[in-house]
C-alpha positions as CSV (number, residue, x, y, z in Angstrom):
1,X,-93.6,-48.8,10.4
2,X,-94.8,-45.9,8.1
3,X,-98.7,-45.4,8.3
4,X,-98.7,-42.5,6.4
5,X,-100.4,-42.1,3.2
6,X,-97.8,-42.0,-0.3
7,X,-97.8,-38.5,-2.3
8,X,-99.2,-41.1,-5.1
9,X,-102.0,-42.0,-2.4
10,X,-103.3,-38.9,-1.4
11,X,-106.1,-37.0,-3.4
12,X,-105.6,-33.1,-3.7
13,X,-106.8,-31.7,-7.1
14,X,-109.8,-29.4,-6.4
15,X,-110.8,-30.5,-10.0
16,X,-111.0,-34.2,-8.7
17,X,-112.5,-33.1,-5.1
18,X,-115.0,-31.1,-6.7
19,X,-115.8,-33.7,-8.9
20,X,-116.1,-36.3,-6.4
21,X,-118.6,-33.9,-4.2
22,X,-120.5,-33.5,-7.6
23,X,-120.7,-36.9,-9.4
24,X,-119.6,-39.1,-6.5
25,X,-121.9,-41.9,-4.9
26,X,-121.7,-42.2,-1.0
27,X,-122.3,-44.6,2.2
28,X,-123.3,-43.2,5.5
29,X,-122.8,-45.6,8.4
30,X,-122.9,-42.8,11.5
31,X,-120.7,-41.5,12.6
32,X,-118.6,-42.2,8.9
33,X,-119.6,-40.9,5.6
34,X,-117.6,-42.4,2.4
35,X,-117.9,-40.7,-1.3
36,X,-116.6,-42.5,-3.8
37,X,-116.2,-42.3,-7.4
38,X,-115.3,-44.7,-10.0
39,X,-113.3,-44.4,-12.9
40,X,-112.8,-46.3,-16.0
41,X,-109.4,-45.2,-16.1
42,X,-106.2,-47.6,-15.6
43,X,-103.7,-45.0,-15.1
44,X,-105.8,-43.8,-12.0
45,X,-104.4,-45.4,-8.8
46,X,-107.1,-45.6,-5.8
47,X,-106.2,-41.8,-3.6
48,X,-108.1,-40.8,-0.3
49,X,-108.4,-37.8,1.5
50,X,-110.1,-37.3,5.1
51,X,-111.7,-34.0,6.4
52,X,-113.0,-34.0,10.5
53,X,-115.5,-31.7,11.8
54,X,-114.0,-28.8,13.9
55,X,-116.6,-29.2,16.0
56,X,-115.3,-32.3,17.6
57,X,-111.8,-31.8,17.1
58,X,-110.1,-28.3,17.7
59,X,-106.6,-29.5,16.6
60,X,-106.0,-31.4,13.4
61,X,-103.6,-33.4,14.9
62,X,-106.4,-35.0,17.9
């Protein structure tokens, strides 16, 4: 079973990152933080991205 996000899935414009960071609302339940932003858009599919703190894991792959 493939647990791997789609390329359709995964959120990598900067213009759309920097956006979220920007205009984007958040939920902080420690030790998880979730940004989200809504769109009025239909075309728009729902995309994720995940970033980890080096200071608790040296290898991106942990």
């Amino acid at each position: 079973m493939d647990q791997s996000f789609g390329k359709k899935e995964k959120l990598k414009s900067k213009i759309l990152i920097t956006q979220l960071f920007e205009e984007g609302k958040g939920i902080s339940v420690y030790p998880l933080k979730l940004i989200y932003l809504s769109t009025e858009k239909q075309e728009i599919s729902i995309k994720s991205a995940v970033t980890v703190s080096k200071r608790n894991f040296k290898s991106a792959v942990d």
